[in-house]
Every structure is written in structure tokens, then in C-alpha cells.
OpenMM code with the backbone's topology and positions (N, CA, C; nanometers):
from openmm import Vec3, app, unit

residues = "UNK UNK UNK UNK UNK UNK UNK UNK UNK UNK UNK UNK UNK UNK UNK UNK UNK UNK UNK UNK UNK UNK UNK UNK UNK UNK UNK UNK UNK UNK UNK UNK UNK UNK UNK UNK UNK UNK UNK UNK UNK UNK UNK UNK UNK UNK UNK UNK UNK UNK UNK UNK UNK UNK UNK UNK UNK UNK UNK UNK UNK UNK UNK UNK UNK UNK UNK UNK UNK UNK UNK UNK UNK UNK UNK UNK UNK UNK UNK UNK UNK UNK UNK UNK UNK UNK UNK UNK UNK UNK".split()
positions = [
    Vec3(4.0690, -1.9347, -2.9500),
    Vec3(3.9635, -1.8673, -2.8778),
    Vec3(3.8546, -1.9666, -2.8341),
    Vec3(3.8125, -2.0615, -2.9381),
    Vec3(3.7204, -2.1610, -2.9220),
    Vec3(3.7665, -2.2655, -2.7814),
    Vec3(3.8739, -2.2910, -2.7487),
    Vec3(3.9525, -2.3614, -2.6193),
    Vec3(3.9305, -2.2698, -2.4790),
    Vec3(3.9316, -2.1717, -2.4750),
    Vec3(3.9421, -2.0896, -2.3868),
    Vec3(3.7855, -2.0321, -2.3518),
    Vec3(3.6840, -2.0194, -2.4561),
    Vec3(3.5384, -1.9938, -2.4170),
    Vec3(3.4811, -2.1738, -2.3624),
    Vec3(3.5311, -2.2741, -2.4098),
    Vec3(3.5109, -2.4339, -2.3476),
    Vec3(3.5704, -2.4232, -2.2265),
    Vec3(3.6675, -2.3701, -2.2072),
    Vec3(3.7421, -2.3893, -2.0352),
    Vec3(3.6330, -2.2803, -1.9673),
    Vec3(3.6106, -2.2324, -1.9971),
    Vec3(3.5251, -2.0838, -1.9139),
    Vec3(3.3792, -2.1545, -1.8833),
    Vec3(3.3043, -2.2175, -2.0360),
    Vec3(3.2264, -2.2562, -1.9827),
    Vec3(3.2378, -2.3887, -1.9251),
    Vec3(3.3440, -2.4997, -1.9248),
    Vec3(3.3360, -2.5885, -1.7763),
    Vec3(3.3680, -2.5682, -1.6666),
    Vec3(3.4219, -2.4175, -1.6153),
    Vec3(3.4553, -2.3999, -1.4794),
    Vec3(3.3730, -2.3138, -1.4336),
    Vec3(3.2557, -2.2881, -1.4929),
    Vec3(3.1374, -2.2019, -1.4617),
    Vec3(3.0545, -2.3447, -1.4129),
    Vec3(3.0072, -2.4599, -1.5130),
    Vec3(2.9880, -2.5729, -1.4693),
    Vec3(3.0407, -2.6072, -1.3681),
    Vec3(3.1157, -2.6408, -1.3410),
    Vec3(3.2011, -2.7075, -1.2105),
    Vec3(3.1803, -2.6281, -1.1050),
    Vec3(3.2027, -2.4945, -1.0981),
    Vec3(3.1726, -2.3938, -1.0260),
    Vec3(3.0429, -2.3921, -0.9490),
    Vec3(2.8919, -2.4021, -1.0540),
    Vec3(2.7647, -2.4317, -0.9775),
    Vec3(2.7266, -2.5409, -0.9626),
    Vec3(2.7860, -2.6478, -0.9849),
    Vec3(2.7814, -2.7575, -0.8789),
    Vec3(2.8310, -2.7613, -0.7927),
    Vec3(2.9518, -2.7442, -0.7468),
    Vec3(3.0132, -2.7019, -0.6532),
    Vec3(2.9427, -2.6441, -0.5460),
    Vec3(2.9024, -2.5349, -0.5922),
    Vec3(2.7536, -2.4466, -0.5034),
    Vec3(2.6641, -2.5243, -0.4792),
    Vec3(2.6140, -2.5904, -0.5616),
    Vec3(2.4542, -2.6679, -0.4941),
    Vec3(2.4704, -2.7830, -0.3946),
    Vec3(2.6104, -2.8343, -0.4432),
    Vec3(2.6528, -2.9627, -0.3683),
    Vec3(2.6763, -2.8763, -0.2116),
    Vec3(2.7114, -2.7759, -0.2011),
    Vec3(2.7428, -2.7415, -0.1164),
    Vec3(2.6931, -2.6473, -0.0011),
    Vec3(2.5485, -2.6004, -0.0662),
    Vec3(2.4585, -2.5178, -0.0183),
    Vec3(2.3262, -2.6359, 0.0066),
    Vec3(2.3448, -2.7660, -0.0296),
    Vec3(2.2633, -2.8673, -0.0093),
    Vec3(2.2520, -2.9274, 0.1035),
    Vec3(2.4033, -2.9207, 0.1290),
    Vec3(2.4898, -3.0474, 0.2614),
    Vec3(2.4563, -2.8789, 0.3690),
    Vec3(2.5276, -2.7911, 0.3532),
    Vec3(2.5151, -2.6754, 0.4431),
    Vec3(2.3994, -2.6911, 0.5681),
    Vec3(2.2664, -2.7356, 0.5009),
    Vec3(2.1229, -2.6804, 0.5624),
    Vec3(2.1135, -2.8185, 0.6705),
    Vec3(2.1307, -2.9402, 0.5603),
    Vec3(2.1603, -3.0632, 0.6689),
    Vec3(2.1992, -3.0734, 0.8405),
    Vec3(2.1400, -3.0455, 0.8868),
    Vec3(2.2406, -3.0110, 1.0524),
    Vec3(2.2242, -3.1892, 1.1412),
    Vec3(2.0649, -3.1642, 1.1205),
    Vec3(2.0380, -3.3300, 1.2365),
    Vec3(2.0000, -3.4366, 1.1341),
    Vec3(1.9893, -3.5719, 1.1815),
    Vec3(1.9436, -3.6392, 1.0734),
    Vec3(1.8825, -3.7586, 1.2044),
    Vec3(1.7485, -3.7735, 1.1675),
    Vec3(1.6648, -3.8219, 1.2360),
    Vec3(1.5855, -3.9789, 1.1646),
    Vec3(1.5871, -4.0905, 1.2636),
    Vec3(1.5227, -4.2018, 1.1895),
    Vec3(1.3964, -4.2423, 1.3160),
    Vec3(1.2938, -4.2141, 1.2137),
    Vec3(1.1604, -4.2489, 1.3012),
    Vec3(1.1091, -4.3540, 1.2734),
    Vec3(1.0244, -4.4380, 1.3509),
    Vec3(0.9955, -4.5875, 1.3238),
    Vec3(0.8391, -4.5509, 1.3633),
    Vec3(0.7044, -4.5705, 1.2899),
    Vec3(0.6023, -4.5293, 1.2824),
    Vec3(0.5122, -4.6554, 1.2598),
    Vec3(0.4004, -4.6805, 1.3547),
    Vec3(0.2927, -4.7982, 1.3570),
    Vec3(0.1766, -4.7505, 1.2388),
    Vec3(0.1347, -4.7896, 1.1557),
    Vec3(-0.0461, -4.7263, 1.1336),
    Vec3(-0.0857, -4.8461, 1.0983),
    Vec3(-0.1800, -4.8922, 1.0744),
    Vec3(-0.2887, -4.9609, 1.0714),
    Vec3(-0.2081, -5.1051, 1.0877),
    Vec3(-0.1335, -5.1737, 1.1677),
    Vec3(-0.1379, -5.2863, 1.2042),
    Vec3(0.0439, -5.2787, 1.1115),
    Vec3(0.0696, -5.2211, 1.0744),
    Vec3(0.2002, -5.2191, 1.0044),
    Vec3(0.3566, -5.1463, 1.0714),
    Vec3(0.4397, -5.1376, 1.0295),
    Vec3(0.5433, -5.0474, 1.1006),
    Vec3(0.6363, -5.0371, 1.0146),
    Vec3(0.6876, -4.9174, 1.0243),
    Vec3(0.7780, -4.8774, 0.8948),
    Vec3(0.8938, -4.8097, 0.9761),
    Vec3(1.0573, -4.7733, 0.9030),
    Vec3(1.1171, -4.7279, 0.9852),
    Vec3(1.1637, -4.6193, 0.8702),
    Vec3(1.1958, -4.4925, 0.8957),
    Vec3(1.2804, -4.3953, 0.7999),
    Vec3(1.3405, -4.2981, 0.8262),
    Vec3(1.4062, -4.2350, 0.8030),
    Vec3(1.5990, -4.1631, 0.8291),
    Vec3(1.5424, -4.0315, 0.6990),
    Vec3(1.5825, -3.9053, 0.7760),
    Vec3(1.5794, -3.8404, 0.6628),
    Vec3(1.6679, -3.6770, 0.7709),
    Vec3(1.7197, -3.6243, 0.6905),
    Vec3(1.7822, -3.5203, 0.7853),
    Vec3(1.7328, -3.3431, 0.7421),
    Vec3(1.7575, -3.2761, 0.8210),
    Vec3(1.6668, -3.1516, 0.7844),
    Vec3(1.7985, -3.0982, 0.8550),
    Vec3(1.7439, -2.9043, 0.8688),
    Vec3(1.8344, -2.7823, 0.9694),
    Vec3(1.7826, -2.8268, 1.0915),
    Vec3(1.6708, -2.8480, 1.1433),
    Vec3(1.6078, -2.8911, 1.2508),
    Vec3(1.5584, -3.0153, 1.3262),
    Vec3(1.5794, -3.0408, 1.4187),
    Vec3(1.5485, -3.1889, 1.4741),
    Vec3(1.4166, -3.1961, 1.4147),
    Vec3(1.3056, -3.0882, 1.4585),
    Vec3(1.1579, -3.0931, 1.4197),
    Vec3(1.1519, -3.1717, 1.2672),
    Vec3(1.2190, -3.0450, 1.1813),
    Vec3(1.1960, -3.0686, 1.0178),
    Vec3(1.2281, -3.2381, 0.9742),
    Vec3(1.3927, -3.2818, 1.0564),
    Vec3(1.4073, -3.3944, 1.0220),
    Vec3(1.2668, -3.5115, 1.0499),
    Vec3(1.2593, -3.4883, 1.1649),
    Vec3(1.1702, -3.5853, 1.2250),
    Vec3(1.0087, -3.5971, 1.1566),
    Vec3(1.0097, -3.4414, 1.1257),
    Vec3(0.8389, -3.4742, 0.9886),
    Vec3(0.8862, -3.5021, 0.8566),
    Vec3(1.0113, -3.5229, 0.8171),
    Vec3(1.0303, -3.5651, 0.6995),
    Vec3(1.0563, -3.7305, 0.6742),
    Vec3(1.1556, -3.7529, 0.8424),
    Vec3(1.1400, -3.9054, 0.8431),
    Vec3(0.9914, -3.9847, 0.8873),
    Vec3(0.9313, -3.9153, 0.9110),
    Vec3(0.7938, -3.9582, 0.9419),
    Vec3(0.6776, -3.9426, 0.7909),
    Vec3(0.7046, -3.8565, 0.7302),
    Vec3(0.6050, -3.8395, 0.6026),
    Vec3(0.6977, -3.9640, 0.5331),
    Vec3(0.8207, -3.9798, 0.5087),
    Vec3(0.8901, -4.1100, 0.4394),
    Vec3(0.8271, -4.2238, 0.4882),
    Vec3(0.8085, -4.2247, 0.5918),
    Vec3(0.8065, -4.3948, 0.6766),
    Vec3(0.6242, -4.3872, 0.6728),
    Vec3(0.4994, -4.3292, 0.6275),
    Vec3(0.4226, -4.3043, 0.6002),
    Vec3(0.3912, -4.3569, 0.4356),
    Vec3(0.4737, -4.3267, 0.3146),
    Vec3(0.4335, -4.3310, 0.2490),
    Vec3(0.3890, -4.4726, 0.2090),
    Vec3(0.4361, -4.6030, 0.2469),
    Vec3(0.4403, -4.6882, 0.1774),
    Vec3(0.3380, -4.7709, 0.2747),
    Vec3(0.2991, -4.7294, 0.4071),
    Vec3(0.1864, -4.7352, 0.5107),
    Vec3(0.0377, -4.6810, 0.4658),
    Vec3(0.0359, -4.5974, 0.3893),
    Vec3(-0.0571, -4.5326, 0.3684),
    Vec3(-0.1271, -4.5058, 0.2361),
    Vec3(-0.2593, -4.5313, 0.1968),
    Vec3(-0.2942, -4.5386, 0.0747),
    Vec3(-0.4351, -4.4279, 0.0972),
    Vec3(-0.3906, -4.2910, -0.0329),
    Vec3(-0.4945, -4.1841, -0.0274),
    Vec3(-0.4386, -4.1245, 0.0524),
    Vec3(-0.5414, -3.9798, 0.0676),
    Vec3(-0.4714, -3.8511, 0.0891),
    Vec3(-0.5033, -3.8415, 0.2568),
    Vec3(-0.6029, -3.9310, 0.2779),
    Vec3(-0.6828, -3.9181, 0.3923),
    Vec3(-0.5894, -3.9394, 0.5113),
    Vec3(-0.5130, -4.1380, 0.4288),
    Vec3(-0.4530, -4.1839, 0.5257),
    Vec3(-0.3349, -4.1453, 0.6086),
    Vec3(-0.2319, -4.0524, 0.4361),
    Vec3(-0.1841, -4.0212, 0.4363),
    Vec3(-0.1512, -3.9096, 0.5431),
    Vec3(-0.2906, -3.8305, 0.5534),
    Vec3(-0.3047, -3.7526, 0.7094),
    Vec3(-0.2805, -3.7977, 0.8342),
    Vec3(-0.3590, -3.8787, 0.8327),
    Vec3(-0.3785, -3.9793, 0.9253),
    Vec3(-0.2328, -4.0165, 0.9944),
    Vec3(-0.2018, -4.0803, 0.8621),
    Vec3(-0.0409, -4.1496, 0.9678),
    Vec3(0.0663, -4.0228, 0.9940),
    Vec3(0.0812, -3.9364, 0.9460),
    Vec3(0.1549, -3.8244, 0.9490),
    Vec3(0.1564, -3.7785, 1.1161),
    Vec3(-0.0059, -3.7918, 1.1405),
    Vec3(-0.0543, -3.6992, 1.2630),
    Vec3(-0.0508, -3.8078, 1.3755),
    Vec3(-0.0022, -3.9504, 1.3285),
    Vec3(0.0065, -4.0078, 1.4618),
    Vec3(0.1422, -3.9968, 1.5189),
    Vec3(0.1473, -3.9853, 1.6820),
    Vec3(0.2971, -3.9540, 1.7090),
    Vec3(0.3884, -4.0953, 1.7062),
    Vec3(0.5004, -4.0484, 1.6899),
    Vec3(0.6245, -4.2410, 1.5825),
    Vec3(0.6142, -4.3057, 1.7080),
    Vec3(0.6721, -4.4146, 1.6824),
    Vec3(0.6704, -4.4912, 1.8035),
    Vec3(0.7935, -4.5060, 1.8299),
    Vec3(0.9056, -4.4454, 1.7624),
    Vec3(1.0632, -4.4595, 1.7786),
    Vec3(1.1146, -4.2996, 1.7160),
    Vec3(1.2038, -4.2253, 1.8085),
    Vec3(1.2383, -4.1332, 1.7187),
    Vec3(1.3756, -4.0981, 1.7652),
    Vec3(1.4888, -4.1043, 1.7087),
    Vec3(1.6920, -4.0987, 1.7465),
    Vec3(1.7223, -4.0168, 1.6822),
    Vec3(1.7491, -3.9122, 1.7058),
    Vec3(1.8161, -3.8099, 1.5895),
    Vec3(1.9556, -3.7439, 1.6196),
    Vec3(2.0589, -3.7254, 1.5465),
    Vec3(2.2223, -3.7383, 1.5746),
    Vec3(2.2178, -3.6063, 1.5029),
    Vec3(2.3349, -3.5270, 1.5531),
    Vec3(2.3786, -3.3940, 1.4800),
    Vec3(2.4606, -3.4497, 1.3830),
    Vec3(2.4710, -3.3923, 1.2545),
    Vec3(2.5481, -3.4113, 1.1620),
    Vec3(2.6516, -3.3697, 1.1637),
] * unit.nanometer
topology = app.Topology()
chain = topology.addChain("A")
for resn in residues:
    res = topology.addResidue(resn, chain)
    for name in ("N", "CA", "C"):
        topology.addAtom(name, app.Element.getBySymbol(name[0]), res)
């Protein structure tokens, strides 16, 4: 009995990974790499979303972070428009 409640619970395991791995990749549609100037610097970053939009503020808040120091700047570079933006359907 003890063999058979272990198989049940690793294919319940296997099972919701399975799901997340797969309800993860699902939403993925575009995947966008923006290349962003702020204060005398330039950064480049790739990040993919359901939406060209979503990708493109996510590769832009990425390519921001390491540009930007505080919450202020952090605005700041977010709200400037990239200076490079390519985005491919997945």
C-alpha cells in the first residue's frame, strides 16, 4: 500500500509541474529586446510577455535596472522612450 500512495503522490508531483511549466510558456506569445540610453549609459534587455506592449515594459524596466539608482530614477528611465525596440512572435 505504502508503494502505491508514493506513486500517487509523484504523479500528482509531476502532474503540477507539468501544469506550471506549461501554463508559464502558454502566456509567452512575443518576446521583445529593448536597448535604452539614461544618463550617459546604455543598456540592452530581452524579456517576453502575451503582448508586444507587456514585453517591451518588461524589457525596458530590465534594461533600467542596473541604469538606475532609487525609486526616482528608476521612474525616470522607465518613462524615457528605448532607443532600440525588435520584438519576434514566439
Amino acid at each position: 500500500m505504502a508503494s502505491r500512495a508514493r506513486l500517487v503522490t509523484v504523479l500528482v508531483i509531476v502532474g503540477f509541474i507539468a501544469f506550471l511549466f506549461y501554463s508559464t510558456l502558454e502566456v509567452q506569445r512575443v518576446e521583445c529586446t529593448v536597448t535604452v540610453d539614461f544618463q550617459g549609459e546604455r543598456r540592452t534587455a530581452t524579456a517576453s510577455g502575451e503582448t508586444e506592449s507587456s514585453a517591451t515594459e518588461q524589457a525596458q524596466t530590465a534594461a533600467c535596472g542596473p541604469l538606475a539608482q532609487g525609486m526616482d530614477e528608476s521612474i525616470a528611465c522607465s518613462r524615457r522612450p528605448p532607443t532600440a525596440v525588435q520584438c519576434l512572435p514566439l
